[in-house]
N, C-alpha and C positions, 0 to 999 in steps of 0.2 A: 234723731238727735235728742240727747236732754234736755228739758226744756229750761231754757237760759235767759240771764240779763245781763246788759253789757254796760259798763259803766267806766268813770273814771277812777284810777288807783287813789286811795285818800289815806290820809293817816292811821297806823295801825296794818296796811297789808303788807310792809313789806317782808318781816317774816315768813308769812304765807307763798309770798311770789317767789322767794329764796330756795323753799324745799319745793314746790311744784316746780320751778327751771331745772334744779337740780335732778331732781326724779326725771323729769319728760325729756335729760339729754344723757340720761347715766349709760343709756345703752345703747345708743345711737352712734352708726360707725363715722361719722364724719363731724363728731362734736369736739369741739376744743379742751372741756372738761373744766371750764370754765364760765361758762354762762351765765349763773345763777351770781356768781361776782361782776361777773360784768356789769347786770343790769343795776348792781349797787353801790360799781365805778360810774356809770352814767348819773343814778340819782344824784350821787353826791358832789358831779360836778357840772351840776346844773344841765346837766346835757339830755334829759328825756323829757324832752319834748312834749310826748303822747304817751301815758302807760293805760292800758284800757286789761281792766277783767272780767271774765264771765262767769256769773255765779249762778250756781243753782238756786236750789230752796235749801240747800245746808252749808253751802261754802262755797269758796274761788275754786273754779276747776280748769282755769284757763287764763294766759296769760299776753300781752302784745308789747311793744317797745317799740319807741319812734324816737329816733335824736336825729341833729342836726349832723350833712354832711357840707363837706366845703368842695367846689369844684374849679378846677385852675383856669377855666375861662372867667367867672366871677358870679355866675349864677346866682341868686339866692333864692333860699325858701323851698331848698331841695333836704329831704329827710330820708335816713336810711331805716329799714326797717327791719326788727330782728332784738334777740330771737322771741319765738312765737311758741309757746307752753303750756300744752297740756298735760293734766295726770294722765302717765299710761295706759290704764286703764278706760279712759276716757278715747282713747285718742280713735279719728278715724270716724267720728258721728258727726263730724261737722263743726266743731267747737273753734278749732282753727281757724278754720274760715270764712266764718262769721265775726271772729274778733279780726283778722286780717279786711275783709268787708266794710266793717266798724269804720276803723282806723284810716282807711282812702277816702271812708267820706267825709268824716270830723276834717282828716286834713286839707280835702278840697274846699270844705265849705269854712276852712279857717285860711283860704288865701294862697296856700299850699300850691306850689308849684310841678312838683315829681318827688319820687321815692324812688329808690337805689335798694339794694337788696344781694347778697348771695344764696341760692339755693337749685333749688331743679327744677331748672325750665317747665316740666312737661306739668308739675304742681304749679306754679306761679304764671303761667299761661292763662290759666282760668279766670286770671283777677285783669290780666292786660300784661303783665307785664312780658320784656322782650328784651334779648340781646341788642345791643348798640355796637357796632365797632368802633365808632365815632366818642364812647363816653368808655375811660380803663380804668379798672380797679387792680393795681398790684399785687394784692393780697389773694385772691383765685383764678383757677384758667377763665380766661373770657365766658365760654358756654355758660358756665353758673351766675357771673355778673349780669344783672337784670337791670330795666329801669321800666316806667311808669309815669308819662307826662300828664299831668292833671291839668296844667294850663299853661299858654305859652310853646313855642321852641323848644326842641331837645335839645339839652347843653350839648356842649364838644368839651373834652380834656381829660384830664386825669381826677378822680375821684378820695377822697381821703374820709374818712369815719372819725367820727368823736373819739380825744386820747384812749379812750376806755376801751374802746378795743382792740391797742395795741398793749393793753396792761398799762400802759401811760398812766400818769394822772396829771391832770393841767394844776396849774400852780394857783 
């Protein structure tokens, strides 16, 4: 892996984070094609949480997001996580999952209850995470909806994402 620093998003990266989502989902078969907006619908409505980059010795080559999700039992302190961005070229040395690493331990050691997630099980395995049939996400077939309790009870219900990722924008 390149060797990297993981830090928090500060003023001035979000440009940066915009064309690297956009690059690291342009050719991905299961991308919305929307990504790199998204994480600028979350900015802007207060909803990310956690935005963590990893930089080399010449620039952000990787990217994480964490917002807030809401769950129908009442839970709180549960975050969804996504999406996760790397340059193409980068991808596959580890960059991901080490900012994904990052991000469960900022959020466990900030109180952080569980993360929620869509992607593939046999990747997101590695970190804990696991299908629940007990917690639904409408938005994908169950197999892909994950979770990750950091402390406490597994919630029960239905699971909903910040407006921003239904193209929403909260008011």
């Amino acid at each position: 892996m390149t060797a990297i620093a993981i830090r928090p998003e500060r003023g001035g990266d979000a440009p940066t984070i915009f064309a690297l989502t956009e690059a690291a989902f342009r050719d991905m078969p299961h991308a919305e094609g929307d990504e790199q907006q998204l994480v600028d619908r979350l900015r802007a409505d207060g909803d990310l949480a956690l935005s963590l980059v990893a930089e080399d010795a010449t620039r952000i080559v990787g990217h994480v997001a964490f917002s807030p999700v809401a769950i129908s039992d009442g839970s709180e302190g549960w975050f969804g996580l996504g999406p996760v961005s790397v340059w193409p070229e980068l991808q596959r040395q580890g960059i991901g999952s080490a900012l994904i690493k990052r991000g469960i331990a900022d959020l466990r050691e900030s109180g952080g209850r569980g993360i929620v997630l869509v992607g593939d099980p046999a990747y997101y395995a590695r970190f804990g995470f696991e299908c629940d049939p007990a917690l639904r996400y409408d938005g994908a077939e169950p197999r892909y909806f994950q979770r990750l309790v950091l402390e406490g009870d597994a919630p029960r219900g239905a699971v909903n994402f910040a407006p921003a990722f239904s193209g929403a924008r909260s008011a």
